[in-house]
GUMI-629510 format. One record per atom (N, C-alpha, C): residue in one letter; atom name; x, y, z. Coordinates in steps of 0.001 Angstrom, whole numbers, always signed. Layout:
<site "A" "CA" <X Y Z>>;
...
END
This chain:
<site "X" "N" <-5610 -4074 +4485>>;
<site "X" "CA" <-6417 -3683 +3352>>;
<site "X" "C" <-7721 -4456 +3380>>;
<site "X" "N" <-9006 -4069 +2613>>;
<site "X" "CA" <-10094 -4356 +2786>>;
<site "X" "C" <-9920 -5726 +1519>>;
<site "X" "N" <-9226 -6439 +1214>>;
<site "X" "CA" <-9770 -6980 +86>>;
<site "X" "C" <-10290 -8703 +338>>;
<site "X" "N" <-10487 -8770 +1396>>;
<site "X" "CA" <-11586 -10006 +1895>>;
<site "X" "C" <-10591 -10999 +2375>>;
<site "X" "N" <-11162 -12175 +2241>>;
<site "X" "CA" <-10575 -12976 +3301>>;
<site "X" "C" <-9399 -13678 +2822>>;
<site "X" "N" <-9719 -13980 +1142>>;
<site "X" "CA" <-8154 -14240 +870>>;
<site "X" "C" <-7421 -13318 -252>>;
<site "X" "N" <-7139 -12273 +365>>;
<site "X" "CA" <-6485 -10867 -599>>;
<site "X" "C" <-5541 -11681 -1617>>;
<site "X" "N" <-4602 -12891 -997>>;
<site "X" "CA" <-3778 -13178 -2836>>;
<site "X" "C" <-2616 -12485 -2761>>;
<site "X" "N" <-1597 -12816 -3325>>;
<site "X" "CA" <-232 -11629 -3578>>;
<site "X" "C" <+643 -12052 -2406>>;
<site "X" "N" <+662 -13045 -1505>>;
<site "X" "CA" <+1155 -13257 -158>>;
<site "X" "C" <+1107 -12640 +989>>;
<site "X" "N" <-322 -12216 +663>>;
<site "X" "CA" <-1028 -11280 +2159>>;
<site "X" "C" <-1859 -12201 +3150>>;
<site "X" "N" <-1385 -12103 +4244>>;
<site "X" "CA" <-2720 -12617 +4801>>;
<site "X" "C" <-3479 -11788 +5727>>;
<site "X" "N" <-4656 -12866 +5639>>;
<site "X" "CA" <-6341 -11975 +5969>>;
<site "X" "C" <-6086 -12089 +7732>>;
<site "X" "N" <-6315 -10657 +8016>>;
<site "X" "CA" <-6252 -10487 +9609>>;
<site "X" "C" <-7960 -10628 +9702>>;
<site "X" "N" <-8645 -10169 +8422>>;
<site "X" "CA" <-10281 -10135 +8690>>;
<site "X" "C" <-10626 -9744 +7906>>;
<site "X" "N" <-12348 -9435 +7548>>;
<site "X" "CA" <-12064 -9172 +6491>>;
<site "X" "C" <-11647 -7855 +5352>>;
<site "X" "N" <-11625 -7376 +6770>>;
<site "X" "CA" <-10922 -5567 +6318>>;
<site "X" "C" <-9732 -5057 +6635>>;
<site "X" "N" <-9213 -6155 +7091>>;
<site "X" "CA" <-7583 -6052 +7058>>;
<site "X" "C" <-7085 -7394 +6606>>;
<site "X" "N" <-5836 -6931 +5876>>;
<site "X" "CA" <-4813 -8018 +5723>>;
<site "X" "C" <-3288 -7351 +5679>>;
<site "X" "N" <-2345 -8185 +5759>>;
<site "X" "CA" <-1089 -8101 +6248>>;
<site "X" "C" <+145 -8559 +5486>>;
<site "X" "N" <+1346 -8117 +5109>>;
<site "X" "CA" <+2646 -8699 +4565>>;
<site "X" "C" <+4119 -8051 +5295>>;
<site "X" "N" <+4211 -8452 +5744>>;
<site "X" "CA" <+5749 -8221 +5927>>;
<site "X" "C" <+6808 -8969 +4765>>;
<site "X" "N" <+7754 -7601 +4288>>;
<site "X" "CA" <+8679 -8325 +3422>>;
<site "X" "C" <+9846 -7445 +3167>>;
<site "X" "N" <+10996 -7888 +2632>>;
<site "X" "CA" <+12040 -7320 +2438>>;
<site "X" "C" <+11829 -6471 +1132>>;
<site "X" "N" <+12414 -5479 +857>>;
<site "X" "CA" <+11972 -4343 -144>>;
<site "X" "C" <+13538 -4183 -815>>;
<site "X" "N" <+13986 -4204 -1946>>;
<site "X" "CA" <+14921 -3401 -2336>>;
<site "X" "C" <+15666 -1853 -2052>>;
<site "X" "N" <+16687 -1832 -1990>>;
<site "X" "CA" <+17350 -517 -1382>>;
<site "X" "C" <+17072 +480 -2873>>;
<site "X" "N" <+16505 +1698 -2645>>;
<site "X" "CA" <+15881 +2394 -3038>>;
<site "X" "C" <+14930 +2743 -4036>>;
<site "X" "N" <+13906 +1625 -3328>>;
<site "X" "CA" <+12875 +1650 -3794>>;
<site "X" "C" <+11548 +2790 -3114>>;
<site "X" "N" <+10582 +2962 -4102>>;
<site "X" "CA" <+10078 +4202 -3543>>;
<site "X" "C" <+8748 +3475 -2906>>;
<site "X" "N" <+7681 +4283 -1825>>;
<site "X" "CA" <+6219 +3755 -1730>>;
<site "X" "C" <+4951 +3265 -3071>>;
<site "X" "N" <+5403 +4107 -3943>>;
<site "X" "CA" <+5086 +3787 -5368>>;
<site "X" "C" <+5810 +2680 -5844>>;
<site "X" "N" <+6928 +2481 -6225>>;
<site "X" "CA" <+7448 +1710 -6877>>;
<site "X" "C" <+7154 +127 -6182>>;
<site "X" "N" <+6556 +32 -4811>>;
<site "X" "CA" <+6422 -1335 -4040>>;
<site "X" "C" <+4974 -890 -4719>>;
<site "X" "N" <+4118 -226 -4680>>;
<site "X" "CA" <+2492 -707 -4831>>;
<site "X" "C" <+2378 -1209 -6125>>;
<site "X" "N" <+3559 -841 -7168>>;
<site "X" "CA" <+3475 -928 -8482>>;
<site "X" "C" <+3660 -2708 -8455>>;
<site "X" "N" <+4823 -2611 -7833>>;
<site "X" "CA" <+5313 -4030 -7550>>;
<site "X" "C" <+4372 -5174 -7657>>;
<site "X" "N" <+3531 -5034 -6045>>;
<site "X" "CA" <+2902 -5606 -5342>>;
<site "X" "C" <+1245 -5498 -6574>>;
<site "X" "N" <+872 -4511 -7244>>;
<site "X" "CA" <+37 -4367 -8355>>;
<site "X" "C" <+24 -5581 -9486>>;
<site "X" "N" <+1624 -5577 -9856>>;
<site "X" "CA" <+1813 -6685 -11036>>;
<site "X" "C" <+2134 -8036 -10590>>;
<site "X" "N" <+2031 -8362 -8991>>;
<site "X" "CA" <+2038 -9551 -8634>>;
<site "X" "C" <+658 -9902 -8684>>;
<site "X" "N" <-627 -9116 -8371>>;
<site "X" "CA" <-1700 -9634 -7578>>;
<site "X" "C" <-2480 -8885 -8504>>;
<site "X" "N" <-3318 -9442 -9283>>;
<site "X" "CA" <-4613 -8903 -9663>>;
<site "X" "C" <-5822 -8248 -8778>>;
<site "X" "N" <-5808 -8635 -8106>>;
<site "X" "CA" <-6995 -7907 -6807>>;
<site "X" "C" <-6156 -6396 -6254>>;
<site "X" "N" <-4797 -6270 -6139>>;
<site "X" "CA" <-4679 -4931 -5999>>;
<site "X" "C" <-4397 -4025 -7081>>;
<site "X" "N" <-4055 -4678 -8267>>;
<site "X" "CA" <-4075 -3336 -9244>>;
<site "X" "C" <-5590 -2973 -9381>>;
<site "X" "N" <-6701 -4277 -9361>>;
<site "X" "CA" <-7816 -3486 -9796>>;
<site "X" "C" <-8362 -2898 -8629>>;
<site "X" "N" <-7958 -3035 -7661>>;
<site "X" "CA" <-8966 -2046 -6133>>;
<site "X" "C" <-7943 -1567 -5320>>;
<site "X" "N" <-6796 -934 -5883>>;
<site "X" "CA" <-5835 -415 -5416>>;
<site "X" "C" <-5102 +642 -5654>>;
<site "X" "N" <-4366 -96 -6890>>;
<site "X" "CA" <-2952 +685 -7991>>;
<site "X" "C" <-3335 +611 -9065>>;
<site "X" "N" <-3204 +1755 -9828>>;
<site "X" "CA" <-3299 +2155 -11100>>;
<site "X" "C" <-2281 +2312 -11531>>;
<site "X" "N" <-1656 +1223 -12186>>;
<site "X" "CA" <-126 +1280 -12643>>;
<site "X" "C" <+191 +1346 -13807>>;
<site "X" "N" <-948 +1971 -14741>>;
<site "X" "CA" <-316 +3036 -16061>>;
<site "X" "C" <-340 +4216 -15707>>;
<site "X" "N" <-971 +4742 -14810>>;
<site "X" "CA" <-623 +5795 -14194>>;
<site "X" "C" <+115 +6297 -12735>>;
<site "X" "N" <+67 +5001 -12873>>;
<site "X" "CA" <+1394 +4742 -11023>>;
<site "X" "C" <+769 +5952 -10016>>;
<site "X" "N" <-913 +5936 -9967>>;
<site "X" "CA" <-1298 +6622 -8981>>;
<site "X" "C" <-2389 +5345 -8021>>;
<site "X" "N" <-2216 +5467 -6704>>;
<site "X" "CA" <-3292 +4840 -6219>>;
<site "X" "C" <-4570 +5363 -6433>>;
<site "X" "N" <-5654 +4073 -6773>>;
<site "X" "CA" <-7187 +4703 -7551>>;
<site "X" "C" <-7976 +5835 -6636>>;
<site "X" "N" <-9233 +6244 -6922>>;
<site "X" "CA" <-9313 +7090 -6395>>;
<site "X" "C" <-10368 +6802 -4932>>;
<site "X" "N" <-10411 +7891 -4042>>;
<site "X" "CA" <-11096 +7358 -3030>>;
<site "X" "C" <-10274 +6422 -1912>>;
<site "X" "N" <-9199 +6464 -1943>>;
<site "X" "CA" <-7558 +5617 -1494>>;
<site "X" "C" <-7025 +6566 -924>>;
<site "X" "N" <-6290 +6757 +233>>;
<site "X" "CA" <-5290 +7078 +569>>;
<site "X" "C" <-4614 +6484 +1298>>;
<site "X" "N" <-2765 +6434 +1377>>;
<site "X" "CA" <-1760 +5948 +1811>>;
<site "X" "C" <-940 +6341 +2992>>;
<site "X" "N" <-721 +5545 +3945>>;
<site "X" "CA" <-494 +6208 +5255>>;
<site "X" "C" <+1189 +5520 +5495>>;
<site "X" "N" <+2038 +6412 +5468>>;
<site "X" "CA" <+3211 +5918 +6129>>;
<site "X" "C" <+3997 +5866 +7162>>;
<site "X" "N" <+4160 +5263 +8041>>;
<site "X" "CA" <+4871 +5305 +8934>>;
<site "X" "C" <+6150 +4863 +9711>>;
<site "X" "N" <+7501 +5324 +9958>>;
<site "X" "CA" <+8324 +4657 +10640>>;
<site "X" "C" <+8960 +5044 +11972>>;
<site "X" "N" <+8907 +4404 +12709>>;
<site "X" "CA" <+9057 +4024 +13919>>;
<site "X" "C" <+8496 +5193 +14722>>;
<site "X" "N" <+7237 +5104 +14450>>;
<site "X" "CA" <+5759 +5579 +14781>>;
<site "X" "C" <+5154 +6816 +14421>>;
<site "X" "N" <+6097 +7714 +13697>>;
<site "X" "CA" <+5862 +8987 +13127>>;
<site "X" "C" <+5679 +8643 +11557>>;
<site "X" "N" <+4740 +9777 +11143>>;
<site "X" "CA" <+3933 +9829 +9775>>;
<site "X" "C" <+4937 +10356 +8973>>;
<site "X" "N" <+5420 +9683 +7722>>;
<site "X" "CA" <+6211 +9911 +7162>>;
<site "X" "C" <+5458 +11056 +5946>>;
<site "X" "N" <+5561 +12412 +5242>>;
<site "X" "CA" <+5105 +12983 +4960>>;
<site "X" "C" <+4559 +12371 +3204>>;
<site "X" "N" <+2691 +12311 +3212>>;
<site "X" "CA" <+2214 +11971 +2044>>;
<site "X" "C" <+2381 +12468 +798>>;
<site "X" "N" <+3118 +14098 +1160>>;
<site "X" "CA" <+3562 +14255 -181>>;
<site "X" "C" <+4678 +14077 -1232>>;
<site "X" "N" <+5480 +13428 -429>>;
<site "X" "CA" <+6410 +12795 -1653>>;
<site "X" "C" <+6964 +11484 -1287>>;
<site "X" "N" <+5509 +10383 -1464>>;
<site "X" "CA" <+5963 +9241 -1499>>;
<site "X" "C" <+6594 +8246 -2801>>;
<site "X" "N" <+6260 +9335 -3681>>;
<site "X" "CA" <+6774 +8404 -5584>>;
<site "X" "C" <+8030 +9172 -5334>>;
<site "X" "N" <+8507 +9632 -4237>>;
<site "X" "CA" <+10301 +10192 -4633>>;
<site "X" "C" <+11277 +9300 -3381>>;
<site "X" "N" <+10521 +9741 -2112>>;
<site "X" "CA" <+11615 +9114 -1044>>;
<site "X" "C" <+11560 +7773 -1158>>;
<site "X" "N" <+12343 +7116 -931>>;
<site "X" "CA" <+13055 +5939 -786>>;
<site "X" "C" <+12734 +5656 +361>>;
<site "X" "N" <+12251 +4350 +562>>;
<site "X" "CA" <+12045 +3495 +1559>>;
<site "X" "C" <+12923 +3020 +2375>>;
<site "X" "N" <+12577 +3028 +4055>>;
<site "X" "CA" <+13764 +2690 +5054>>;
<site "X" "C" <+13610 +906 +5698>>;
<site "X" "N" <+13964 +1168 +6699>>;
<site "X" "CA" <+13558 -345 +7280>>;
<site "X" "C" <+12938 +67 +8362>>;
<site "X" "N" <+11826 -916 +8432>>;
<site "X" "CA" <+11048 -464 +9461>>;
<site "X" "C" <+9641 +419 +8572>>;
<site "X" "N" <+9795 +1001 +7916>>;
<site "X" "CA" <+8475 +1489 +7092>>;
<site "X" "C" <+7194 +536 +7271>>;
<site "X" "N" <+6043 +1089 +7842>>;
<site "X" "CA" <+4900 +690 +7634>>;
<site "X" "C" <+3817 +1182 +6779>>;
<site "X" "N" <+3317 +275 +5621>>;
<site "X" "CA" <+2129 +1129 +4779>>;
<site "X" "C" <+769 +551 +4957>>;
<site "X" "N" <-12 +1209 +5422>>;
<site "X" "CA" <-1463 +1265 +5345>>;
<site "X" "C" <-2060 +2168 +4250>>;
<site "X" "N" <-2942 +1382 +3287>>;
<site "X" "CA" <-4077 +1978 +2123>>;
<site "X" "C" <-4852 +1816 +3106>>;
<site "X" "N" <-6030 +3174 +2978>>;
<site "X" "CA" <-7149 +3205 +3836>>;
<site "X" "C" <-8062 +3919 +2438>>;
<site "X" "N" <-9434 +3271 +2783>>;
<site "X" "CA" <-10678 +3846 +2003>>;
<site "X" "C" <-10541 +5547 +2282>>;
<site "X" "N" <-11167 +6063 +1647>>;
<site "X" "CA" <-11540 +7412 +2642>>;
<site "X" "C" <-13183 +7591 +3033>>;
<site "X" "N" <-13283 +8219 +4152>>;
<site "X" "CA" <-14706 +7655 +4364>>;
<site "X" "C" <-14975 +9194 +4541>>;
<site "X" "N" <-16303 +9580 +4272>>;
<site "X" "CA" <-17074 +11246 +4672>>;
<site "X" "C" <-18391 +10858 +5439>>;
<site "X" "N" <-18731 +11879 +6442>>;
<site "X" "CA" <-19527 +11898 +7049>>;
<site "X" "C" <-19606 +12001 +8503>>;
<site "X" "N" <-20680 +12270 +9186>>;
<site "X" "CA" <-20448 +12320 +10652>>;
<site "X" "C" <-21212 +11751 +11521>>;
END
């Protein structure tokens, strides 16, 4: 995630447009229900992240999932339940050519 060099929340800064967490997740928990999580731990991602009265990521955001190297499908990440091995990347969205 882009949120600088020390993102906070027990991430660390790969640079300053990435940072990193590996962690154990509860058994059936959803991709939503961790950003919500990870939202009410860390002030820097609810406000440039998660919108967690409306448990939508803000806008201009999108969420990329993946496990064991295939894209797990973006449209129903507030329902499926999370596996092991799941990887999440928030990416800006960028336009232009």
């Amino acid at each position: 995630m882009w949120l600088g060099e020390n993102p906070g929340g027990g991430f660390q800064a790969l640079s300053e447009m990435r940072s990193f967490r590996e962690m154990d997740v509860d058994e059936g928990l959803t991709v939503i229900g961790l950003l919500d999580r990870l939202a009410a731990q860390s002030p820097m991602i609810e406000e440039k992240i998660f919108d967690r009265k409306n448990r939508k990521l803000l806008p201009n955001l999108s969420v990329v999932v993946t496990h064991e190297g295939l894209v797990v499908s973006p449209f129903n990440i507030d329902e499926s339940e999370m596996k092991d091995g799941y990887k999440i990347a928030i990416l800006p969205l960028y336009v232009g050519g």
